[in-house]
C-alpha positions as CSV (number, residue, x, y, z in Angstrom):
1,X,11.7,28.5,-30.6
2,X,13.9,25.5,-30.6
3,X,14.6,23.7,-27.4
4,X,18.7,24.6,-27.8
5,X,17.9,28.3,-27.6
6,X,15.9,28.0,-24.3
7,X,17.9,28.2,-21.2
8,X,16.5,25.0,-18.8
9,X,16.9,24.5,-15.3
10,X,17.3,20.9,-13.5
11,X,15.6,21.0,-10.1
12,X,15.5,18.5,-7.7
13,X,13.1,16.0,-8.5
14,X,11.6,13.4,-6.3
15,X,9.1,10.7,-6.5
16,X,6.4,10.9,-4.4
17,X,5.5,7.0,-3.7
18,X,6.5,3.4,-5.7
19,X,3.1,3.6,-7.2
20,X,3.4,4.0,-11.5
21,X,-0.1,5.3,-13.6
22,X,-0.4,4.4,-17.1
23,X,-2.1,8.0,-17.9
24,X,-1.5,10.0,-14.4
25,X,-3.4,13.2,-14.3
26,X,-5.3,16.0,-12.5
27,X,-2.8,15.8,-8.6
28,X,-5.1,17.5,-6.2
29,X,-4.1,19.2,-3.1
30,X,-6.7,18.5,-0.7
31,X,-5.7,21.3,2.4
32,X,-8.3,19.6,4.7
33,X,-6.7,16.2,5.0
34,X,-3.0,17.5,4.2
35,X,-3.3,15.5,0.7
36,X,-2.6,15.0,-2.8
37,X,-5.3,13.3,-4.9
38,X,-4.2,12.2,-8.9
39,X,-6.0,10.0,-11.1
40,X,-4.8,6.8,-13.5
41,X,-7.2,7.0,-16.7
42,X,-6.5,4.1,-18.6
43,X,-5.7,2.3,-15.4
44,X,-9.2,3.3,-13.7
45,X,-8.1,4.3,-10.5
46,X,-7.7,7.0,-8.0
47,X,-4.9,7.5,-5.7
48,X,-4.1,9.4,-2.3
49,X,-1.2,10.0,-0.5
50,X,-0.9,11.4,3.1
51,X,1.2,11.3,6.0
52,X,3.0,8.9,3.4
53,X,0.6,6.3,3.1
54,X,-1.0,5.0,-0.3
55,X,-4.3,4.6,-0.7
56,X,-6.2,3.4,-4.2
57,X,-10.0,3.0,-5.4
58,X,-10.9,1.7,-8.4
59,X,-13.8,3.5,-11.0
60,X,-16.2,2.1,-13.1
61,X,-15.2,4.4,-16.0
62,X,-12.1,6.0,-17.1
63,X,-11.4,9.0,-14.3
64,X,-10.2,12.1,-16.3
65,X,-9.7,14.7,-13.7
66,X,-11.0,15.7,-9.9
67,X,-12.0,18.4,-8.1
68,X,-12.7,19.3,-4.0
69,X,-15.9,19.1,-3.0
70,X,-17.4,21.8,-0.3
71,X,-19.4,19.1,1.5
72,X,-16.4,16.7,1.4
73,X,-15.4,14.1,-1.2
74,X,-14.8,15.0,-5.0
75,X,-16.0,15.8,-8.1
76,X,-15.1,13.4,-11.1
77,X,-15.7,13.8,-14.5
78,X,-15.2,10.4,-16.6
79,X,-16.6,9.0,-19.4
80,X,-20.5,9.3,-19.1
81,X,-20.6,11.9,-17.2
82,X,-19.6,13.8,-13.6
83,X,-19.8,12.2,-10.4
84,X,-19.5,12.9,-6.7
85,X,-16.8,10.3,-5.3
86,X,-16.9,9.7,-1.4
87,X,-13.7,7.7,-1.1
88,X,-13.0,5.9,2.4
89,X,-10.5,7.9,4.0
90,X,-9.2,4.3,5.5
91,X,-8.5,2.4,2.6
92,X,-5.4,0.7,2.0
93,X,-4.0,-0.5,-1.5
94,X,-6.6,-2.8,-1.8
95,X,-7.9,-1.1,-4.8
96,X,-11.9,-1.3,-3.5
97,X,-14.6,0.3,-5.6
98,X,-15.2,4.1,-4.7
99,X,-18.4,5.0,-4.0
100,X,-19.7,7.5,-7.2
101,X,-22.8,8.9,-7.4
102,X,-23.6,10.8,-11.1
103,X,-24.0,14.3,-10.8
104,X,-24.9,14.8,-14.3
105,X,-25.0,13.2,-17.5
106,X,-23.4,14.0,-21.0
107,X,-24.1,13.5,-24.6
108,X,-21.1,13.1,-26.2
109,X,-20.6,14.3,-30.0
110,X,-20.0,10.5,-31.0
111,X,-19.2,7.6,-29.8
112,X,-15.7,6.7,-28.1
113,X,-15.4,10.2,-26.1
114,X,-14.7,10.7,-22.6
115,X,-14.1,13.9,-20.3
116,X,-10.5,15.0,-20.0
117,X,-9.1,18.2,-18.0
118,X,-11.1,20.0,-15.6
119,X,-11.1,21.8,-12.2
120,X,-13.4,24.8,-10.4
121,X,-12.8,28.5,-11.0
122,X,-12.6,30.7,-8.6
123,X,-16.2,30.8,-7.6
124,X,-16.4,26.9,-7.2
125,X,-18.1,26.5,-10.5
126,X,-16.4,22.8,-12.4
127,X,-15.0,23.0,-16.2
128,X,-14.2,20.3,-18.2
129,X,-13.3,19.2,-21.5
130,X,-13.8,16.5,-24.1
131,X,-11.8,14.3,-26.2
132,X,-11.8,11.6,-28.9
133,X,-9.9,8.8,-27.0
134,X,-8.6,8.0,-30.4
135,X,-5.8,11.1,-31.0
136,X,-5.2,9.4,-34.0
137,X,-8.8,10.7,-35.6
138,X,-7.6,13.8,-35.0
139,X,-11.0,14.9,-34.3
140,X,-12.5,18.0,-33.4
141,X,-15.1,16.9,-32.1
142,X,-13.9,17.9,-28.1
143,X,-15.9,21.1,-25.9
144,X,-15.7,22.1,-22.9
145,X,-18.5,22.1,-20.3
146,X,-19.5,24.1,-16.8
147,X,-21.2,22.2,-14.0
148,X,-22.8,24.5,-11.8
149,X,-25.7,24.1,-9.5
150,X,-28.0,24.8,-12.8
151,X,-26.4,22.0,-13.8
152,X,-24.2,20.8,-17.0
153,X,-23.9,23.5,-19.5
154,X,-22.1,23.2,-22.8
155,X,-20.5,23.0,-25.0
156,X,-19.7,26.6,-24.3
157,X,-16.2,26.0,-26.4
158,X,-16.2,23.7,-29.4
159,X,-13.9,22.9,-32.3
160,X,-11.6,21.1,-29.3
161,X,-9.2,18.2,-30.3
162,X,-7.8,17.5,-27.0
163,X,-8.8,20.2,-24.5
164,X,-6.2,20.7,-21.7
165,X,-4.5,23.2,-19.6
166,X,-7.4,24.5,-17.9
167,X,-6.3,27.4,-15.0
168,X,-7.7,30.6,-13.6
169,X,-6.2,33.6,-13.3
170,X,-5.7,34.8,-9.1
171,X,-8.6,37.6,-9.3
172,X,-11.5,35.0,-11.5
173,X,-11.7,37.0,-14.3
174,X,-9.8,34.8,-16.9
175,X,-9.8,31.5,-18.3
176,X,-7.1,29.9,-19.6
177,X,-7.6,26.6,-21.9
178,X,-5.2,24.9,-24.4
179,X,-5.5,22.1,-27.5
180,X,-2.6,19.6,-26.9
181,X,-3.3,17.8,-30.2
182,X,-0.2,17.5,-32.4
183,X,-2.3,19.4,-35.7
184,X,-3.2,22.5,-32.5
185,X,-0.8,22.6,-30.0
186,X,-1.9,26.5,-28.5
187,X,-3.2,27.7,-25.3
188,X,-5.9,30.7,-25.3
189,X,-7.4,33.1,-22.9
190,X,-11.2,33.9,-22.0
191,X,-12.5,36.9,-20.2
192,X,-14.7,34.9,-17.4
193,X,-17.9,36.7,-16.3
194,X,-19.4,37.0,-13.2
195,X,-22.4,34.4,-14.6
196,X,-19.8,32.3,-16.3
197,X,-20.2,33.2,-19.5
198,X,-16.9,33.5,-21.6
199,X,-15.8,36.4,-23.8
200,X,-13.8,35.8,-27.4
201,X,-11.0,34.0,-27.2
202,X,-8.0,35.3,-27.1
203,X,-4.5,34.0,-28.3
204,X,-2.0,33.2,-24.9
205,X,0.7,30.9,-26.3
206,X,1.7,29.1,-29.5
207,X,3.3,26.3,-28.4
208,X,5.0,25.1,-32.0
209,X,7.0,27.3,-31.1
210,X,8.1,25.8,-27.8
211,X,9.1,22.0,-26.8
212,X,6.5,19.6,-26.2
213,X,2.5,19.6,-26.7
214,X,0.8,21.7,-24.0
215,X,-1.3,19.4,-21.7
216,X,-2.2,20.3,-17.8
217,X,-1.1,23.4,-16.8
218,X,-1.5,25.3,-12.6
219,X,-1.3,28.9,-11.9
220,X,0.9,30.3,-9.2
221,X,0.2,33.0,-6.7
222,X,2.0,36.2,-8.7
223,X,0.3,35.0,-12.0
224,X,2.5,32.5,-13.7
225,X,0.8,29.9,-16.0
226,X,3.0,26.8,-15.6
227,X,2.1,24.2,-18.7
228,X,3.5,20.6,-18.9
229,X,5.2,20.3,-22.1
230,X,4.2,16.6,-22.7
231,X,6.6,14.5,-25.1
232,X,9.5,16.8,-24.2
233,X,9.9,16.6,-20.3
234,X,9.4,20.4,-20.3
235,X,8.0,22.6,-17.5
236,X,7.2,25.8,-18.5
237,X,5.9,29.2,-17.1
238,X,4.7,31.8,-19.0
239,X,4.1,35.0,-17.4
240,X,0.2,36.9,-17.6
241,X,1.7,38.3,-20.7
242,X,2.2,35.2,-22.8
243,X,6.1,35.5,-22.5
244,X,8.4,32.8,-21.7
245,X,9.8,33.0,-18.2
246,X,11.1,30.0,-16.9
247,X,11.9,26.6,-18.1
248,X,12.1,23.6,-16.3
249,X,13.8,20.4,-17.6
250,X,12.4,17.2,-15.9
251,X,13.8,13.5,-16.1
252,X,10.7,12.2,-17.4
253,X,9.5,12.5,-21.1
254,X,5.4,13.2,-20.3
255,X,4.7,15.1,-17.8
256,X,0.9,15.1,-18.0
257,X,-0.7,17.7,-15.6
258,X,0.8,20.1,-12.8
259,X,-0.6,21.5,-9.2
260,X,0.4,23.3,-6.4
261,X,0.1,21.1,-2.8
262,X,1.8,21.3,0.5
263,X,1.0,23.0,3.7
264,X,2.3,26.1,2.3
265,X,1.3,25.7,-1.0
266,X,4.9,25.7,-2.3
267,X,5.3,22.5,-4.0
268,X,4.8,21.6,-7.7
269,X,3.3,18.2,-7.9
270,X,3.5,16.5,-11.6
271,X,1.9,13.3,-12.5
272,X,3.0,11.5,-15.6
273,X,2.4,9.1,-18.2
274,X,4.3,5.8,-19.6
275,X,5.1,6.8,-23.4
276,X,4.4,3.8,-25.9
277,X,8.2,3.3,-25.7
278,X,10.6,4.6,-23.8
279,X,12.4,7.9,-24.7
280,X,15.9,8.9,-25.2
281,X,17.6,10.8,-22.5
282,X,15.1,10.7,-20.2
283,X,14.7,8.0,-16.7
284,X,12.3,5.4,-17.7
285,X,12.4,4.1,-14.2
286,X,9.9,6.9,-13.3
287,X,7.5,6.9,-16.3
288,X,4.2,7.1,-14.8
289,X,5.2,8.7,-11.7
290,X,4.3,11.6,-9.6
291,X,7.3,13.7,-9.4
292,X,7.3,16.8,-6.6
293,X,9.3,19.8,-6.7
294,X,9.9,23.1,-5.2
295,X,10.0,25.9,-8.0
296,X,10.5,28.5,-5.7
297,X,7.1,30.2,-5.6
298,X,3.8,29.5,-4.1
299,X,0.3,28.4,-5.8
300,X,-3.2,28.8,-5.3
301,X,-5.4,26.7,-3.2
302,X,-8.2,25.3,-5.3
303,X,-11.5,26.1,-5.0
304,X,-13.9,23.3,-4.5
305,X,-17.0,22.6,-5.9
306,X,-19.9,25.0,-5.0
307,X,-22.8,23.2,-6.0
308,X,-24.8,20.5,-5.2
């Protein structure tokens, strides 16, 4: 499906603070403090926002993606590894050190991996997926991983190039994870068991078909799995039955990962990422970004982290 034959809307699109990431990813509604967690990869960082102040901490690694955690804080899965993070709810822009403490430990396929997506399932249990950091390799050499309070267990999917677009369907019972690699570019389904064991996988969306590389994705409350179409500014929702039902065009050119946030759980935050140079037709001004919008339905709250 070309991009000419899919019928786009424009919402209205606003930035949420001045801040710019190099790689934004994984925005994180926190309900308890009213807000929104994201991460900067390459720039080491995590940001907050609330009651419109900025707050930053810097990592020791690269910070792929973040998760509640019952007992307060977050989960963090980087390079080496998942920690617990216990940022100071007082910090200013100053960009401190957060305080991690390493949950578990990983052995990596090779050297020059790192985690990528993740977030908890419906019963609080943490995914997350691997990467080559060099996309060029082309690698398969990615798997995803579940952190429970047995510990790390994987890789229980391998063969990954770039895992992304983790989500869970409303009722637990299904997975949903996607390959944004250029030589992939497809999003599958798992049937999720009660012990978190995965059935086979099952085909969800080919997305040569549709504009952009599939990267973090959110699911809303009547079942819609929205995907950030990454290199083509696309938002798209695809309904439980892998068809195509709504398109959203956005001013920026990757959009990295999606989540619901907001008191009422009705806003569509997107963090972004600053393309190598800057794209045709698109506002550069707010490369590396995060964008909010209201789509017009609700979201799920996350669930945090259950374990230890």
């Amino acid at each position: 499906m070309s991009p000419e034959s899919i019928r786009f809307e424009v919402p209205t699109v606003d930035a949420v603070v001045g801040a710019r990431t190099k790689v934004g990813e994984s925005p994180l509604w926190s309900p308890a403090e009213r807000a929104l967690y994201w991460v900067d990869i390459e720039g080491r960082a995590l940001h907050r926002v609330a009651g419109g102040r900025h707050a930053s901490w810097a990592t020791h690694e690269r910070l792929a993606c973040i998760a509640l955690h019952r007992d307060g804080g977050l989960i963090a899965a980087m390079e080496t590894g998942v920690f617990r993070l216990r940022p100071d709810p007082a910090a200013t822009l100053s960009a401190a050190p957060v305080d991690a403490e390493r949950i578990a430990s990983v052995r990596h396929a090779r050297e020059g991996m790192r985690f990528n997506d993740g977030r908890c399932d419906r019963a609080g249990r943490f995914w997350v997926s691997s990467m080559v950091r060099d996309m060029s390799l082309a690698a398969a050499e990615g798997a995803l991983y579940r952190l429970d309070a047995a510990g790390l267990s994987g890789p229980v999917v391998g063969g990954l190039v770039t895992g992304n677009g983790l989500g869970f369907s409303a009722d637990g019972r299904t997975l949903y994870l996607s390959d944004s690699h250029p030589s992939v570019q497809r999003i599958w389904q798992y049937a999720l068991h009660d012990d978190g064991s995965l059935g086979e996988r099952r085909d969800f969306v080919d997305m040569n078909a549709y504009p952009g590389r599939p990267d973090g994705a959110a699911v809303d409350a009547d079942g819609g799995y929205w995907i950030c179409g990454n290199d083509a500014g696309a938002l798209l929702r695809f309904a439980p039955d892998g068809t195509l039902d709504r398109a959203l065009q956005l001013p920026i050119s990757k959009p990295s990962m999606c989540a619901f946030g907001g008191a009422d759980l009705d806003e569509l935050y997107v963090t972004s990422i600053v393309p190598a140079a800057p794209a045709s037709g698109f506002d550069a001004t707010l490369d590396g970004a995060l964008l909010v919008l209201r789509p017009g339905v609700r979201g799920l709250a996350e669930t945090p982290y259950a374990g230890a």
